[in-house]
N, C-alpha and C positions, 0 to 999 in steps of 0.2 A: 504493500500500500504506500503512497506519496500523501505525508499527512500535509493539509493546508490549513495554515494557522492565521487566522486573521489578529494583528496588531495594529497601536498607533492613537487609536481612539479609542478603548476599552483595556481592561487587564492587560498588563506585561502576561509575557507568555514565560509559562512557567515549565521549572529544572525540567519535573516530569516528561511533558511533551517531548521536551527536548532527547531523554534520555534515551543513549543507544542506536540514536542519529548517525548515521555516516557520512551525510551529505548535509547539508543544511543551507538552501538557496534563500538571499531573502535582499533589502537594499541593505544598504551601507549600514543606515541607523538602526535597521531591525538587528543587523547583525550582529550589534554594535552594543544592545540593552539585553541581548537572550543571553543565557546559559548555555551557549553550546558548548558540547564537550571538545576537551580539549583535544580528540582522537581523530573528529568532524573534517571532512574537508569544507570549505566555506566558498563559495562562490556569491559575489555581488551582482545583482543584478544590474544589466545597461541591455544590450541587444539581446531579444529573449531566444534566439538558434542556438547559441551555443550550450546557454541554461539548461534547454529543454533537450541540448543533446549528449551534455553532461547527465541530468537526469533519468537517461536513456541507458545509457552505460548500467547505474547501478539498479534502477529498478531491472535490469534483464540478468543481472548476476543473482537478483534477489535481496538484494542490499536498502537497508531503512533509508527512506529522502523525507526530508521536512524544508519544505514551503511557508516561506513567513511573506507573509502580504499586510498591505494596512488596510483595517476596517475591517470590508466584508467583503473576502476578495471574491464572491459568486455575486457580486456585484459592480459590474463593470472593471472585471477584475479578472486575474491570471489563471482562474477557474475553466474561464471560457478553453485558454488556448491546452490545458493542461487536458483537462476533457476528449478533447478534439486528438492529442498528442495521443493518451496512453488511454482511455474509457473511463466513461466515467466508473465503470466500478472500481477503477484501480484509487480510486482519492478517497479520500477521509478529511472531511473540510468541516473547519472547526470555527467559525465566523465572530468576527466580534462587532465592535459598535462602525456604519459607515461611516465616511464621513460629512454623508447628508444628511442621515438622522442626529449626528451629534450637533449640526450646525443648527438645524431646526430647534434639539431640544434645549441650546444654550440662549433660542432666542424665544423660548416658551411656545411656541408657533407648532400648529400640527402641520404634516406636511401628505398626508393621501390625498391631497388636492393641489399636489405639489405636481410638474413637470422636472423631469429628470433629463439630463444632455449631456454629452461629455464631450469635452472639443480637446481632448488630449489625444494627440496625436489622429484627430478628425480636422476637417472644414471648419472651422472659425464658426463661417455663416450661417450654418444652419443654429449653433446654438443660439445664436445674435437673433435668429427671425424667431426663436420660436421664444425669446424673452421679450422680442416688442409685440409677440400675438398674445402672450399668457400671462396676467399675475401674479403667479409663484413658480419661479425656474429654479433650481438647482443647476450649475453649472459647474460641470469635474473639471479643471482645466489642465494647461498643460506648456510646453513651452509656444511661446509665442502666439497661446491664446489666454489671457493668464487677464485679470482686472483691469490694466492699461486696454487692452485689445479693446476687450468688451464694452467699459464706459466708452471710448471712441465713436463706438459703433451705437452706443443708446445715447448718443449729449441730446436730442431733438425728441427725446421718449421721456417722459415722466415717470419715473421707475425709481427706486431706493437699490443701490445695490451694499449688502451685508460682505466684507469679507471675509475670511474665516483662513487664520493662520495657524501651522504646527498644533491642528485640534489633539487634545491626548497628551501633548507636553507641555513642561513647566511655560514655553514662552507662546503655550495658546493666546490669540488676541483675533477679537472680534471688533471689525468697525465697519458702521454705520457712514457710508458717501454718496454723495451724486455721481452721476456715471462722469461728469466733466471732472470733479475731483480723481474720480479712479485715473482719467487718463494723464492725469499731468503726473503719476507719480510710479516711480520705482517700485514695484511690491515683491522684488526678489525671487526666492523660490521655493519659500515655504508655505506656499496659498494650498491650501485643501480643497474647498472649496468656494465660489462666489455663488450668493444667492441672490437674484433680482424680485424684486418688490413691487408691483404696486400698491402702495401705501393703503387705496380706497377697498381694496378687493383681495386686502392677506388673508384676512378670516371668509374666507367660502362657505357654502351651504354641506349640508350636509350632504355626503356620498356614499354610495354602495359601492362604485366604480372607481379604484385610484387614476392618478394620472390626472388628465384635461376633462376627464367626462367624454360620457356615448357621443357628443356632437348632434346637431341639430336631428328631430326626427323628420326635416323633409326641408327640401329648397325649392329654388324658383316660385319663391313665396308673389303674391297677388299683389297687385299693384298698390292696392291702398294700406299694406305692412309700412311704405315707404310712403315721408313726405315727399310731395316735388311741386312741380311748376305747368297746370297747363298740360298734363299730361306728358310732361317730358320727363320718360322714366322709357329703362329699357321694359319689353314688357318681358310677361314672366317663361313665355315660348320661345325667346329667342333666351331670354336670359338661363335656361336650363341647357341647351344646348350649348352655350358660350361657357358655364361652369363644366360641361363634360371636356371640352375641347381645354380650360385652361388647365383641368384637374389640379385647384388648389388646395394643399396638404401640409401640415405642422412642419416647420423648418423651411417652408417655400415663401420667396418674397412675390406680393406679386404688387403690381401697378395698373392701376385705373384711373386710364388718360381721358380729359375729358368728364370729369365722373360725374356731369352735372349731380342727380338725387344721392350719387352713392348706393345706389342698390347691387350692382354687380362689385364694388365692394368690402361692402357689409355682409353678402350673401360670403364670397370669399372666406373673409376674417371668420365667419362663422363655422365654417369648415377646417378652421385650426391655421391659416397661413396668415402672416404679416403680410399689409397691405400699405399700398403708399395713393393716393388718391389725389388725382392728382386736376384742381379746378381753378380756370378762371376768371370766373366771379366771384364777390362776395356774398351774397347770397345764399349763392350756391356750396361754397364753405359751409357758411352756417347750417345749411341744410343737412350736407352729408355727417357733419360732428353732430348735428341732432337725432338721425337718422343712428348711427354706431349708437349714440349713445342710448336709444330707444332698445337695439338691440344686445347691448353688452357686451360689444365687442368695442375694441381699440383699432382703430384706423385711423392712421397717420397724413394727414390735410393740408395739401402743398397746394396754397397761393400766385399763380399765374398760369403766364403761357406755355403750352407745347410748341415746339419742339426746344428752345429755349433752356426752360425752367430743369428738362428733364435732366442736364450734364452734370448736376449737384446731385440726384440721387443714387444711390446702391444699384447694384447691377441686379434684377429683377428675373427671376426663374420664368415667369408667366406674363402678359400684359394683354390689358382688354382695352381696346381702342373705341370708346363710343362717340367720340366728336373727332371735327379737325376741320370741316370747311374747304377753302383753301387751299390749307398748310396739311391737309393730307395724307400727300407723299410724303411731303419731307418730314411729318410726326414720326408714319409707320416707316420710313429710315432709318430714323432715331434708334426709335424699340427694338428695329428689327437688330442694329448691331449691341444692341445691349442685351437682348434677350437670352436664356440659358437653354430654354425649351421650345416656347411657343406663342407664337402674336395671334390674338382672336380679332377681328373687327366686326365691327354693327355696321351697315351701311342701308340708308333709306333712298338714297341715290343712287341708281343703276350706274351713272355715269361716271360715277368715280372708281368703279369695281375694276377698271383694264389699270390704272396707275397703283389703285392698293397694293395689285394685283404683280405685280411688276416690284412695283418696291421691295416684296417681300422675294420675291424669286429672285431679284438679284443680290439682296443678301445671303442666298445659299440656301433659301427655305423648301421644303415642299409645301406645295402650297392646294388648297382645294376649297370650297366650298361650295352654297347651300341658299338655293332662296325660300324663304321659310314663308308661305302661306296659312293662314290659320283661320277659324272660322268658330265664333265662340256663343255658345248655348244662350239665348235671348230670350224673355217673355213676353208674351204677344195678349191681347184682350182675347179672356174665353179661353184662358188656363190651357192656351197652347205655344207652341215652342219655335223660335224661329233660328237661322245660325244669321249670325250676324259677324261679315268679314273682316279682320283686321289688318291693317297696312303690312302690305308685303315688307319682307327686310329680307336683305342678301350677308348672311355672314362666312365673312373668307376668314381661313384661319394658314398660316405656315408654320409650321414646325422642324428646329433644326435637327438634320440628319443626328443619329446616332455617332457614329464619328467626329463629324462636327462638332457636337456638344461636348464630348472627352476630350477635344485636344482646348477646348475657350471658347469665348467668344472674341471678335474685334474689338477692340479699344481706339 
């Protein structure tokens, strides 16, 4: 058996465990506070092949290994690869406090209504999107995604981020910053964890479900879910379609250019992705922050014009194009070379359909679409029924190749 000892945040691991050890893999500092015996060969953990081919060696002679990890290492932890290595039945994993739950319970805070992410040794981005869609993140960091990163990437999001350093030892220290404080400063490399906050919505309702919760039970919600103008709102036939095609998902940023009501989204955000909304009117702001806020999501409310406005924003996995006039092409230009996945467009105008059309295919996209006629159940005098037609819309959508999307997007 490979016994895995979770340390760091809970009990020192003790003589016993250790006893009769031949191996004993763990970091520096585990290594550093156990009792190994003095007989043990010791391996530090850095690149985990050799570890794990070290490992290899004496579990096939039959030989005792002990794995010292921090926390709970079956929790985004050395469990995983060890598993996958030799089976799980060969582990005896011995878990002690994580370092989320330790972070949470020094801030009195429950956290099964917590978001969990770890950007150690992942994409930065995704944990960044899914703390400006969510109220309570847990973030595992790692080098060069560590509280400087992070505050960076939240200075324009109203969020609290808690630090959480050397949880477990004497020089533990928790602070309380704004994400612009995180980024101005050095925080070394003893962070455990960072947790992000929004202040109004730490304490959540009660759940059966940990995590984010089940997510909406149904979208392309009716037109009057949403305020607007005049009937300027996407309607809700075109807008379910435009949700399948942008497929927005927790850790996804997307952008809604044009967003006059904000209904595609608010629909978005509710389906777990960070949204950047992007309107130029004032009005129209107002509307869509009324609109989020109606529905309990966070969407993020950029002030002017397309194609312009867009060069200040994060680089966008999805974007749904519902205006442009004009400026058109050159918006879905924009989009198209900032895009990670896939540009959606609304169009009420046939005539624009050959330039969307083009914009997007010479950005590298495939490109197809769809003219959506629809015909919606009416009441007539004499409790009978009539269909009553709604304005045709053509939605084009491109999406970057497979390929393409692995190697970047343009800049």
């Amino acid at each position: 058996m490979i016994t895995v000892v979770g340390a760091g945040t809970g009990e020192p691991v003790g003589a016993d465990v250790l006893a009769g050890a031949e191996l004993v893999v763990g970091g520096r500092r585990h290594l550093d506070a156990a009792a190994v015996p003095e007989t043990a060969e010791r391996i530090v953990l850095g690149p985990l092949t050799p570890a794990l081919d070290a490992i290899e060696e004496y579990v096939r002679k039959e030989r005792r290994v002990v794995v010292l990890a921090s926390g709970d290492p079956g929790f985004f932890g050395i469990v995983r690869m060890l598993a996958e290595r030799f089976g799980a039945d060969r582990l005896d994993v011995r878990p002690g406090v994580s370092s989320v739950a330790a972070a949470f319970a020094r801030l009195g805070l429950p956290w099964d209504d917590a978001v969990v992410v770890s950007a150690h040794g992942r994409d930065l981005r995704t944990a960044v999107n899914v703390c400006r869609a969510q109220p309570k993140v847990a973030v595992l960091t790692g080098p060069g995604a560590g509280p400087a990163e992070i505050g960076a990437a939240l200075r324009s999001y109203d969020r609290t981020l808690v630090v959480a350093t050397a949880l477990g030892s004497p020089r533990e220290r928790l602070e309380r910053v704004t994400p612009a404080e995180a980024a101005a400063r050095d925080w070394g490399t003893a962070v455990s964890v960072v947790v992000s906050l929004d202040e109004r919505r730490a304490l959540g309702p009660v759940r059966t479900l940990a995590g984010r919760g089940p997510g909406p039970a149904g979208w392309a919600l009716a037109e009057d879910a949403f305020a607007h103008r005049d009937s300027m709102i996407t309607k809700f036939e075109v807008r379910a379609l435009a949700l399948a095609r942008l497929g927005p998902r927790p850790g996804d940023l997307v952008w809604d250019v044009g967003a006059g009501s904000g209904s595609v989204a608010v629909e978005c955000a509710r389906l777990g992705a960070a949204v950047t909304a992007v309107e130029k009117t004032v009005d129209g702001v107002q509307r869509i922050r009324a609109n989020a806020a109606a529905h309990g999501v966070d969407v993020h409310v950029v002030h002017g014009a397309a194609p312009t406005v867009l060069a200040g924003l994060d680089e966008p996995d999805a974007v749904f194009v519902g205006g442009g006039g004009r400026e058109l092409p050159a918006v879905v230009t924009a989009c198209a070379r900032r895009a990670r996945r896939t540009v959606v467009i609304a169009l009420a105008a046939l005539d624009r359909v050959p330039a969307a059309r083009a914009a997007l295919a010479d950005a590298g996209f495939d490109v197809d679409g769809v003219l959506l006629q629809s015909s919606r159940l009416a009441p007539l005098p004499g409790d009978v029924t009539r269909l009553a037609a709604a304005n045709p819309v053509f939605l084009l959508w491109g999406e970057r190749p497979p390929a393409s999307a692995d190697e970047g997007v343009a800049q």
